[in-house]
BAFI-3210 file (N, C-alpha, C; in Angstrom, 3 decimals, decimal comma, padded with zeros to 6 digits):
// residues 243
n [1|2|3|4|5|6|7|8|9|10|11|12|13|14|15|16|17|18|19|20|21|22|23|24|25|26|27|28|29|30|31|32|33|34|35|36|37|38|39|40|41|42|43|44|45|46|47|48|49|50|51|52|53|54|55|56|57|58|59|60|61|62|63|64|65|66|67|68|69|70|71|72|73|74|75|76|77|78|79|80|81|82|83|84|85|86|87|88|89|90|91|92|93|94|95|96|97|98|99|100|101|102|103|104|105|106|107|108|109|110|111|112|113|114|115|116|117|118|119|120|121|122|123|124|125|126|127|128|129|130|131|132|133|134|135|136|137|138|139|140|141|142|143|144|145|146|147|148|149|150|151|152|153|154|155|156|157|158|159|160|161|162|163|164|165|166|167|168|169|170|171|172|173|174|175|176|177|178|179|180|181|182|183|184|185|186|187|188|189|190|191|192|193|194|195|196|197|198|199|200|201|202|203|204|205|206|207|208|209|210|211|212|213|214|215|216|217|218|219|220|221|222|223|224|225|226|227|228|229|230|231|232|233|234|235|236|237|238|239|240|241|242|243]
n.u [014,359|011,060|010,191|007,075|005,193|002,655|001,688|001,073|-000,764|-001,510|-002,997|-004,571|-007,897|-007,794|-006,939|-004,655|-002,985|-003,474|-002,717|-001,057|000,299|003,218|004,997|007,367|008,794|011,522|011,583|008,778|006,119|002,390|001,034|-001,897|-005,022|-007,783|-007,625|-006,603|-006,496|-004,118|-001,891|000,613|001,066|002,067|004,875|005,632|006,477|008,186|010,549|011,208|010,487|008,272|007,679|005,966|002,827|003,172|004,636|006,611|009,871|011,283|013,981|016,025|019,273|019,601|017,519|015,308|013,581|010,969|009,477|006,478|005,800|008,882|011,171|013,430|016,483|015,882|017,875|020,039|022,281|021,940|023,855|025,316|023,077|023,028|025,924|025,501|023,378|024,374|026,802|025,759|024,578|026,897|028,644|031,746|033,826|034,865|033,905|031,523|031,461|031,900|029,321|027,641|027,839|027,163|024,400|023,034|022,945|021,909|019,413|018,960|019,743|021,761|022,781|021,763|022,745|024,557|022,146|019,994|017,760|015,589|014,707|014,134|011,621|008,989|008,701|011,829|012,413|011,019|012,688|015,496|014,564|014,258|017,264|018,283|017,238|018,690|020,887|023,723|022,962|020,432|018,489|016,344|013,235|011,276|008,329|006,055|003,147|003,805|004,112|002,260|001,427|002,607|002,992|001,845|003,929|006,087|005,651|005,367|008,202|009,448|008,076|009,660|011,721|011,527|010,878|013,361|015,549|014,340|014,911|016,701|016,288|014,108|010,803|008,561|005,628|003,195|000,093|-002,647|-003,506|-004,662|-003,685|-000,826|-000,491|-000,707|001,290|003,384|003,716|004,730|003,450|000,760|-000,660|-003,525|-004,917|-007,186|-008,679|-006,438|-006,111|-004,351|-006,315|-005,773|-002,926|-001,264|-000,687|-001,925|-002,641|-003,987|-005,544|-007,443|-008,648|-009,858|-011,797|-013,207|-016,420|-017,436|-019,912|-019,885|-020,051|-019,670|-018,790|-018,513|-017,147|-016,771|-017,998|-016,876|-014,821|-016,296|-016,138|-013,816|-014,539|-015,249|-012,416|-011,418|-012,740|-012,648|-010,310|-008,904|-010,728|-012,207|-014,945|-018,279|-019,350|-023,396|-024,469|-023,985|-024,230]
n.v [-010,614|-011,460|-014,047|-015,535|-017,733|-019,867|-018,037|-017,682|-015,580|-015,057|-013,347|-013,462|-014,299|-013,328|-013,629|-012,252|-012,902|-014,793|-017,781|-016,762|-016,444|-015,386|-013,995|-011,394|-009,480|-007,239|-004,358|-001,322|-002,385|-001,896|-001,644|-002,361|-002,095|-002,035|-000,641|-002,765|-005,329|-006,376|-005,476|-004,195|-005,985|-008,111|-006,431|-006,436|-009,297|-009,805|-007,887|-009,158|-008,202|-009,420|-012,879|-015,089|-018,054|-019,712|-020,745|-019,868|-017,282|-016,021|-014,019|-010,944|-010,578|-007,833|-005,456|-002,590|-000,500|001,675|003,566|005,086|006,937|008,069|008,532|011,048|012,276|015,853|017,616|016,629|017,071|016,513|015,114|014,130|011,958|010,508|009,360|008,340|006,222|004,642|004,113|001,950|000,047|-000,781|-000,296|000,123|003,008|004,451|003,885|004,787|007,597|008,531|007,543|008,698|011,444|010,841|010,057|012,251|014,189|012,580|013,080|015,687|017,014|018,352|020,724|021,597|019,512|020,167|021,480|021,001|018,743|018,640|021,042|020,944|020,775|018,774|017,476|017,579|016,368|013,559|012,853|012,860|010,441|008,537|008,751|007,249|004,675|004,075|003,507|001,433|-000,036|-001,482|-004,460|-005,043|-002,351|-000,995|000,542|002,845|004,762|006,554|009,452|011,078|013,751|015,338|018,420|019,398|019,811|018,582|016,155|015,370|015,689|013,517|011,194|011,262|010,648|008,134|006,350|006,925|005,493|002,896|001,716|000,423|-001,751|-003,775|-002,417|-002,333|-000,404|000,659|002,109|004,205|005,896|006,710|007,994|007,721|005,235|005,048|007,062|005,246|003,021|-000,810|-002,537|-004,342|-005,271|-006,542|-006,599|-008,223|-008,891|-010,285|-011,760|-012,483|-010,548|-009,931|-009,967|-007,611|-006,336|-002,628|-002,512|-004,983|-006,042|-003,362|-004,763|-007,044|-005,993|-004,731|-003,832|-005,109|-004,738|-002,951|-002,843|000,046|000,992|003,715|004,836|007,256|010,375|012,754|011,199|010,495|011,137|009,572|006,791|007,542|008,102|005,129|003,610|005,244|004,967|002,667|000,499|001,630|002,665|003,420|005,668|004,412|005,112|007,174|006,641]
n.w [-019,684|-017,902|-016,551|-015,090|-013,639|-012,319|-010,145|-006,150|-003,671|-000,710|001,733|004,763|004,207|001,955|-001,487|-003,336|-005,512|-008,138|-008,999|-011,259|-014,599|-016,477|-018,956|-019,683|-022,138|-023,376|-022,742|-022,703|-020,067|-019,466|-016,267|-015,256|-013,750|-011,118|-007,756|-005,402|-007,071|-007,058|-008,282|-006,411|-004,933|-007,093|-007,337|-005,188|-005,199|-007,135|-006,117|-004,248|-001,918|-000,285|-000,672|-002,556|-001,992|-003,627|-006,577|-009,466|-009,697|-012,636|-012,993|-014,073|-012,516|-011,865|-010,376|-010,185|-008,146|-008,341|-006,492|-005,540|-003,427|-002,046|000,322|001,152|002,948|003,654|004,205|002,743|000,260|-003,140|-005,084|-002,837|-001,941|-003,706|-003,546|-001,497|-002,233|-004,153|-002,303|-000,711|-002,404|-003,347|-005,731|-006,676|-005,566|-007,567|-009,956|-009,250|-008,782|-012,004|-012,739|-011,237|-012,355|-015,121|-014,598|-013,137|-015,515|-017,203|-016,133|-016,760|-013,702|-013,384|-012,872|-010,329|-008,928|-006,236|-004,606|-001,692|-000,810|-000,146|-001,130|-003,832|-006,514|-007,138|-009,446|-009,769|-007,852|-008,821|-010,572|-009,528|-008,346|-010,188|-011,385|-008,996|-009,337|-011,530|-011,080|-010,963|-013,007|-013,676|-015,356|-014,930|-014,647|-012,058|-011,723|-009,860|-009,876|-011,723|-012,780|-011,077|-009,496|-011,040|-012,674|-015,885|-017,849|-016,238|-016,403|-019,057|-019,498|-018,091|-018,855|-021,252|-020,218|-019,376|-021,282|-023,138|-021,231|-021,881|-023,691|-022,970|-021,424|-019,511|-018,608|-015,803|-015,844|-013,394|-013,033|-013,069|-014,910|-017,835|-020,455|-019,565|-019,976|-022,667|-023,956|-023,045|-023,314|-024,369|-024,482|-022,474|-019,359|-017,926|-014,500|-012,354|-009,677|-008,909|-010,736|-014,061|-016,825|-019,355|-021,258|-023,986|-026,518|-027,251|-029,417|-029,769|-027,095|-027,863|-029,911|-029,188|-027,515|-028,812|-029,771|-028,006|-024,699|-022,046|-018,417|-016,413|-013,226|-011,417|-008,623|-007,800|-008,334|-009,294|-010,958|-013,483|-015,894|-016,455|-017,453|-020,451|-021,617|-021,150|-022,904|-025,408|-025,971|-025,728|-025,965|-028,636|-028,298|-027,283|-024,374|-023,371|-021,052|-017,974|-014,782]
ca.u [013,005|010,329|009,237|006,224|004,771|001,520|002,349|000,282|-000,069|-002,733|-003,437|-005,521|-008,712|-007,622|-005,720|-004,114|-002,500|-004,223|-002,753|-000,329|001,648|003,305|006,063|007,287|009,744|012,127|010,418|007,627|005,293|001,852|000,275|-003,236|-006,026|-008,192|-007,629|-006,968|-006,061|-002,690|-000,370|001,621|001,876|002,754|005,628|006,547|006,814|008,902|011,530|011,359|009,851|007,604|007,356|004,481|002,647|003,361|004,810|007,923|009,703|012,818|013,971|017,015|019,975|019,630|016,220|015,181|012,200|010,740|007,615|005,287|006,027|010,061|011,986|015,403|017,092|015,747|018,960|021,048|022,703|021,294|024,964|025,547|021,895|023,748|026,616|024,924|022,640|026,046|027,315|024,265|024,523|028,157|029,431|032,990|033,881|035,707|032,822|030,527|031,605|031,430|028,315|026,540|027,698|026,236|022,749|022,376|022,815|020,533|017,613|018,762|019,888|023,428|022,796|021,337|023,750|024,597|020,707|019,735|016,417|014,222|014,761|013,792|010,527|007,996|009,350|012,980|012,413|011,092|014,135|016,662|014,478|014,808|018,459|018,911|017,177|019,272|022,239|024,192|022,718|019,511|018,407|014,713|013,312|009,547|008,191|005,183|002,671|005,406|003,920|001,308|001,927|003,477|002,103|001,751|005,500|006,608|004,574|005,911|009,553|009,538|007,609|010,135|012,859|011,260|011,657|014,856|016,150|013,451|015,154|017,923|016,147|012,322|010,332|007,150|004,846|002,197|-000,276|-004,127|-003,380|-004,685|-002,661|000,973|000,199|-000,922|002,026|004,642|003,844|004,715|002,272|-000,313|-001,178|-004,340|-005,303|-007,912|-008,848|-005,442|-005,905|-004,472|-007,439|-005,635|-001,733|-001,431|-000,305|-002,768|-004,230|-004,627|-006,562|-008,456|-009,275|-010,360|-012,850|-014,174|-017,940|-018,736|-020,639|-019,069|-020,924|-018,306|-019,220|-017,903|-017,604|-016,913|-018,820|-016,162|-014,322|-017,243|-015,391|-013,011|-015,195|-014,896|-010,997|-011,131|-013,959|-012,551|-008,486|-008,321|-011,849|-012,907|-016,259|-018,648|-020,459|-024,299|-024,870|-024,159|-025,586]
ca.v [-011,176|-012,158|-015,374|-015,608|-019,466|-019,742|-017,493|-017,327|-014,978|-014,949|-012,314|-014,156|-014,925|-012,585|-013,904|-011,163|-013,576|-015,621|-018,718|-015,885|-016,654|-013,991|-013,476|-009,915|-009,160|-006,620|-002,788|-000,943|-002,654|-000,993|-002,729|-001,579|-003,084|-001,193|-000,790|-004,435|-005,634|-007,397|-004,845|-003,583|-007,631|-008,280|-005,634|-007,041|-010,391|-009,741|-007,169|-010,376|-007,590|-010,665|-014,095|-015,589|-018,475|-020,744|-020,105|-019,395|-016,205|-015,932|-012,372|-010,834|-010,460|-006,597|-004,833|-001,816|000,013|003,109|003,486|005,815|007,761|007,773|009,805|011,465|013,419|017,050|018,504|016,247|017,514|015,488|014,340|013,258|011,051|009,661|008,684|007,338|005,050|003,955|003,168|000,897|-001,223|-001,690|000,110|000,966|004,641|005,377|004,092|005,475|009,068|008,773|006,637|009,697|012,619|010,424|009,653|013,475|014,902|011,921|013,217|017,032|017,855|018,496|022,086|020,850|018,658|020,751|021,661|020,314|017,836|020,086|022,109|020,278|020,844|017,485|016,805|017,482|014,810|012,263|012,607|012,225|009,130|007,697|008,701|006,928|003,332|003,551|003,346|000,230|-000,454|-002,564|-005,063|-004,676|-000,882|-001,449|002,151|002,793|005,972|007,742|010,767|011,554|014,891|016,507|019,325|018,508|019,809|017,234|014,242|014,975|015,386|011,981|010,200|011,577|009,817|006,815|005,857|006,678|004,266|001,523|001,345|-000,446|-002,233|-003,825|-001,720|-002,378|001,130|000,634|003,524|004,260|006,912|006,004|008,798|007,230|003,627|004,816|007,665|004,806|001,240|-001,613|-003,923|-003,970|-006,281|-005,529|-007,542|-008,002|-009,655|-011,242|-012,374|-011,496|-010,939|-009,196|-009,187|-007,474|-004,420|-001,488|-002,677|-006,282|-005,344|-002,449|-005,541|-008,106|-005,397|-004,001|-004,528|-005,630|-004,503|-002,874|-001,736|000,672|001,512|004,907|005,337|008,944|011,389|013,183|010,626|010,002|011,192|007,899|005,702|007,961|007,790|004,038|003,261|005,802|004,903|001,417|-000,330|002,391|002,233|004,747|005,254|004,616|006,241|007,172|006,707]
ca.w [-019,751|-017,056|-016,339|-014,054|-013,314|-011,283|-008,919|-005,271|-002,361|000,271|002,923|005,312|003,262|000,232|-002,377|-003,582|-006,544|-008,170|-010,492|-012,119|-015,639|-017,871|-019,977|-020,000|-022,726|-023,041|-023,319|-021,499|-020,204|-018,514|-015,458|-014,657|-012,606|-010,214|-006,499|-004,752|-008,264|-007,011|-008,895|-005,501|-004,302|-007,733|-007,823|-004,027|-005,163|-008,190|-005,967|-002,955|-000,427|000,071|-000,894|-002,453|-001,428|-004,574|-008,054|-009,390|-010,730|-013,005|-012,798|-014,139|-011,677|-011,489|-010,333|-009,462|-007,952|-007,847|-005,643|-005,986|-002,429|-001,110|001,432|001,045|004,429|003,158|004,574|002,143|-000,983|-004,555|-005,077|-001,537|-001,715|-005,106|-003,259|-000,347|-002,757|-004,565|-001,219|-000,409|-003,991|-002,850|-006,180|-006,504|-005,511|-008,891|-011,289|-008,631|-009,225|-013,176|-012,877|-010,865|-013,421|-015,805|-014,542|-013,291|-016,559|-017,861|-015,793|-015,843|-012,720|-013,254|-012,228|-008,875|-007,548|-004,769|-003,687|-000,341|-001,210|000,951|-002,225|-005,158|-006,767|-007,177|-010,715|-009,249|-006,694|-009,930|-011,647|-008,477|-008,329|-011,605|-011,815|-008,582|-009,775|-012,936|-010,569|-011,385|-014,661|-013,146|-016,530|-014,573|-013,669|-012,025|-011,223|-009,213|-010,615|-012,055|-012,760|-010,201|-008,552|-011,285|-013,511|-017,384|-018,146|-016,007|-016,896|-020,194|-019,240|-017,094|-019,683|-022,220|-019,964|-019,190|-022,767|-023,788|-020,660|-021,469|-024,747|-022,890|-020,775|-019,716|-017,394|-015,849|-014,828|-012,626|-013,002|-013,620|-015,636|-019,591|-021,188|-019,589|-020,867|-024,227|-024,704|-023,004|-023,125|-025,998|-023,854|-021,447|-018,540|-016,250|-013,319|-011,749|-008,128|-008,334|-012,120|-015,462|-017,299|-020,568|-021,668|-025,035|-027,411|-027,164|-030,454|-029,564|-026,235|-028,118|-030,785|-027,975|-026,526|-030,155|-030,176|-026,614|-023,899|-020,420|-017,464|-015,825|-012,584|-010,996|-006,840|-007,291|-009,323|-009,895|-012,060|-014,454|-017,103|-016,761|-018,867|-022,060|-021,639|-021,192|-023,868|-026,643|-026,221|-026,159|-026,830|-029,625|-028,236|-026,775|-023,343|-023,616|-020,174|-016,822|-013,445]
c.u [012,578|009,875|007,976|005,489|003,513|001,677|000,891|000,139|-001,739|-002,512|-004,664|-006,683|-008,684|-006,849|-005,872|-003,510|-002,849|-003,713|-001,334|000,910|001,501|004,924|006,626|008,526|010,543|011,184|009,840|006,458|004,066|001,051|-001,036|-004,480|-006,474|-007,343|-007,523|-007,085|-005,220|-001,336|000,489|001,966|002,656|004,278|006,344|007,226|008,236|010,553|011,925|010,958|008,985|007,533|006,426|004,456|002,865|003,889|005,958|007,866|011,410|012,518|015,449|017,686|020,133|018,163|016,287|014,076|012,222|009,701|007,416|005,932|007,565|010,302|013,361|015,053|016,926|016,940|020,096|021,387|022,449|022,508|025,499|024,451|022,347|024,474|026,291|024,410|023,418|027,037|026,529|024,253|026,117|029,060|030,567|033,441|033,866|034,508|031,776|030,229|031,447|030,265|027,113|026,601|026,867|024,902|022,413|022,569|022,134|019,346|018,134|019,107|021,430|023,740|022,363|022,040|023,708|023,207|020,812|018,223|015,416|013,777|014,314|011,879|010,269|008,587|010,974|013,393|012,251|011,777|014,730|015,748|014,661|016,110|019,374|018,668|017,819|020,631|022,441|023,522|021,795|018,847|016,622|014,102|011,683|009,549|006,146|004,401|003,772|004,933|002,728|001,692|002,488|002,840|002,477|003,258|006,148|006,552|005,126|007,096|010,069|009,218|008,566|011,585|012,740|011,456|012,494|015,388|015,301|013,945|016,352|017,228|014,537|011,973|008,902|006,683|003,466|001,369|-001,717|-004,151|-003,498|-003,700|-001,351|000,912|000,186|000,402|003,195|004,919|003,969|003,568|001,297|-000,324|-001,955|-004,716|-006,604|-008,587|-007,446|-005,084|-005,178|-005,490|-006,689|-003,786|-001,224|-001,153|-001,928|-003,724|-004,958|-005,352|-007,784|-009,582|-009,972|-011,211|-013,776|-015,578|-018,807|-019,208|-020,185|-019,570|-019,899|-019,185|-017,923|-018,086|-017,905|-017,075|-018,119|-015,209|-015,094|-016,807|-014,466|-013,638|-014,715|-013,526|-010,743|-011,567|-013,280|-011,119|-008,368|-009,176|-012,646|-014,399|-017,133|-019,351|-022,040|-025,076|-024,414|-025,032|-024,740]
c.v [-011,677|-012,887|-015,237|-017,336|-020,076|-019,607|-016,965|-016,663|-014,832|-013,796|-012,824|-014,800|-013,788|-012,962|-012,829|-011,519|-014,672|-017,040|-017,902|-016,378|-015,758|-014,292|-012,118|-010,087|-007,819|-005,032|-002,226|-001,544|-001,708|-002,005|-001,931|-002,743|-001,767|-001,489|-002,217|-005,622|-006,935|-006,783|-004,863|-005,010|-007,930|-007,776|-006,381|-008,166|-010,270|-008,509|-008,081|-009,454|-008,845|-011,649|-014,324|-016,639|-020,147|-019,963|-020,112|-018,419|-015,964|-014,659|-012,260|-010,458|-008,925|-005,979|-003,878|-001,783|000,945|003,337|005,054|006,920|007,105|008,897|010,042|012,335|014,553|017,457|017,718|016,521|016,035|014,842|013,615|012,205|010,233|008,760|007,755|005,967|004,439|003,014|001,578|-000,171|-001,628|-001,563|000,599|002,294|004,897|004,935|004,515|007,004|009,238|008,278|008,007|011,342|012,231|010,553|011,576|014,194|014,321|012,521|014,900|017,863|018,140|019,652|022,165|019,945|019,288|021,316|020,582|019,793|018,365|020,774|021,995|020,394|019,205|016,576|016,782|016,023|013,151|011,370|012,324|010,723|007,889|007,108|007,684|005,190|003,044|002,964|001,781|-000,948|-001,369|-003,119|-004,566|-003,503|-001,210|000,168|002,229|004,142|006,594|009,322|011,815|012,591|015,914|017,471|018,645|018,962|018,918|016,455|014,317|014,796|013,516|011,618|009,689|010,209|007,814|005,793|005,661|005,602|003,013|000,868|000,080|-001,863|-002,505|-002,846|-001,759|-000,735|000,227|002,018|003,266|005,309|006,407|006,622|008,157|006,031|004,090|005,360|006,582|003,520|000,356|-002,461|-003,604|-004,864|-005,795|-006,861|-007,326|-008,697|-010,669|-012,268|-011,999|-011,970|-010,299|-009,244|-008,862|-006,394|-003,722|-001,905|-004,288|-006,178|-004,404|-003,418|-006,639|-007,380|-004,590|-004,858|-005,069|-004,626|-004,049|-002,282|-001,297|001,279|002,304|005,253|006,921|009,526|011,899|012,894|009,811|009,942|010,201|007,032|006,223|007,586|006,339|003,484|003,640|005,067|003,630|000,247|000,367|002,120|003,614|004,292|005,273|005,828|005,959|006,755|006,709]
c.w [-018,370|-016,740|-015,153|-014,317|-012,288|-010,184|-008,094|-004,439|-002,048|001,616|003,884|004,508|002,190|-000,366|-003,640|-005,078|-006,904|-009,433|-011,133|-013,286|-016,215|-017,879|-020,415|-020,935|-022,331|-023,710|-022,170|-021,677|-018,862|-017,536|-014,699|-013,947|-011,082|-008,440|-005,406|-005,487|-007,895|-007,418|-007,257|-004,782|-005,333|-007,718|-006,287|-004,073|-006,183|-007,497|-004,669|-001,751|000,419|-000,450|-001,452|-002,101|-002,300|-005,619|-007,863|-010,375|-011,266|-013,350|-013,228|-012,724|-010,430|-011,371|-009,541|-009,692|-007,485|-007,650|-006,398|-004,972|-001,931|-000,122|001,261|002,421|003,587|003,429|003,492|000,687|-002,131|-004,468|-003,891|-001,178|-003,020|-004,235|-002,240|-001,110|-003,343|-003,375|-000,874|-001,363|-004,145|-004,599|-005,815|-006,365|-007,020|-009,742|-010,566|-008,971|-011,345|-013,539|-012,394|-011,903|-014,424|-016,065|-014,603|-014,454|-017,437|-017,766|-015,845|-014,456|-012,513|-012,258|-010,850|-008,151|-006,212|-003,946|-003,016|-001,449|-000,751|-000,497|-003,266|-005,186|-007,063|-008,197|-010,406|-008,646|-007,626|-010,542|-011,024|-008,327|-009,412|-011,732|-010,183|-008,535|-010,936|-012,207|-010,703|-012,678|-014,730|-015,080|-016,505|-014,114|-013,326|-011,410|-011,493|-009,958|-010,621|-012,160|-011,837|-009,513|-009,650|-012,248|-015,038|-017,866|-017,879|-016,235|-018,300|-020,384|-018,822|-018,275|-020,612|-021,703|-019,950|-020,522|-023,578|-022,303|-021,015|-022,990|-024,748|-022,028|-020,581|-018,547|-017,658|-015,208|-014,504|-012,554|-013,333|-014,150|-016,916|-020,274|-020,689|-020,386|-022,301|-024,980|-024,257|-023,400|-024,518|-025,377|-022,756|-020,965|-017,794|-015,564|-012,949|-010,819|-008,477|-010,349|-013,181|-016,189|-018,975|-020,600|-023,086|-025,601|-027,281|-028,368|-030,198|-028,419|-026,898|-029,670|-030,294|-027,555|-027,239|-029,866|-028,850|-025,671|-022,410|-019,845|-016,621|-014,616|-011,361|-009,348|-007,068|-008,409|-010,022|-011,161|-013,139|-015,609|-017,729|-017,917|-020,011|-022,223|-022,048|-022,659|-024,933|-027,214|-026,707|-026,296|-028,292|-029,838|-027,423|-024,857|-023,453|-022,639|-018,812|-015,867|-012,695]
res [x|x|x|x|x|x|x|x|x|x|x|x|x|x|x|x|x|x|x|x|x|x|x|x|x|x|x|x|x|x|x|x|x|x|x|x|x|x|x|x|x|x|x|x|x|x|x|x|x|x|x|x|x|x|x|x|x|x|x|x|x|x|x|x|x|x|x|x|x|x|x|x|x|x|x|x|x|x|x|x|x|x|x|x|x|x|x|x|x|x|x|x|x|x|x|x|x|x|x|x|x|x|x|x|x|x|x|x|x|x|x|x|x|x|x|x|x|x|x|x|x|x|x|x|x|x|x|x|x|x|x|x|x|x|x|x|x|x|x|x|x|x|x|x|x|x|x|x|x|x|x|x|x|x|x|x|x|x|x|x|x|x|x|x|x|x|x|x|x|x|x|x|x|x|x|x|x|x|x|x|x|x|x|x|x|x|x|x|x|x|x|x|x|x|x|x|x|x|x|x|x|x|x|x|x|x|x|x|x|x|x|x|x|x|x|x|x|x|x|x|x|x|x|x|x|x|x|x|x|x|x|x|x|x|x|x|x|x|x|x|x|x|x]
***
């Protein structure tokens, strides 16, 4: 479990965190909030990349994170970027080596061990990332757009995984994607300028937002279509109109 306690962080005159309490239980939870929200301070504060400026945060002992964008040495073999990240968390060789047959046949890539990383297709690369934040059995998994980049096979593969490990454990996703929170999440939290303005099951959110009124406004043309998604999934409401 997560404690959070009115937690602060400032960026010169932006506060990035605003006040912040929550309670995350154990499960998936989804963290949404537009652009400048607070999610990626949030997720810093909670892995100690940074400090905040007040608050406190009880965190289990073990955490991992899996951004959005990493880097592996292309020239390095999947099982040799295992052992390296095993080295690094200061696991023991001997449960290191049954710890990495493990994970890669968790995520699939058994048959890939020996590919160089150069080599790995988009969804390849997902899974060596997954299978390498499961390493040492983290209680906390936080994971950044998980499925961005990958074609709809993938997004359903990943998703598929993300659930059977979240069964052991809590994990927050960070994503603006409606379809991941709805097919993954037990909860929802969205932010917004630094706030939580909502933490709640899909129906208690979509029962808090029955009947009112939302002016959704769209930078880019192209993602007009967003509203319906938002409106239909989890306020069961319609759009009146564009502009």
């Amino acid at each position: 479990m997560i404690e959070i306690k009115n937690l602060s962080k400032t960026f010169g005159k932006v506060r990035a965190l605003d006040d912040i309490s929550l309670v995350i239980e154990p499960g998936i939870h989804g963290l949404l909030g537009p652009n400048g929200s607070g999610k990626t301070t949030l997720f810093r504060c909670l892995t100690r990349i940074i400090e905040p400026d007040s608050g406190e945060i009880n965190v289990p002992a073990k955490i991992s994170y899996l951004p959005q964008k990493f880097g592996f040495y292309k020239s390095m073999q999947v099982v040799d970027v295992m052992k390296y990240f095993a080295l690094l968390k200061k696991i023991p060789s001997t449960d290191a080596v049954r710890e990495i047959d493990e994970l890669l046949a968790k995520v699939n890539l058994s048959t890939e061990r020996k590919k160089r990383v150069g080599q790995l297709s988009g969804g390849m690369l997902r899974r060596l990332g997954i299978a390498l934040s499961l390493q040492g059995n983290p209680d906390l998994l936080l994971v950044d757009e998980p499925t961005v980049g990958l074609d709809p096979e993938e997004r359903l593969n990943f998703k598929q995984l993300l659930m059977d490990v979240g069964r052991q454990r809590s994990i927050v996703i960070s994503t603006h994607i409606v379809n991941d929170v709805e097919a993954l999440c037990d909860k929802i939290i969205i932010l917004h300028k630094g706030k939580v303005v909502a933490h709640d099951t899909q129906a208690g959110i979509a029962g808090f937002a029955r009947g009112k009124v939302y002016n959704i406004a769209v930078a880019d043309k192209d993602r007009l279509v967003e509203p319906y998604h938002v409106t239909q999934r989890f306020f069961d409401g319609e759009v009146e109109y564009l502009h």
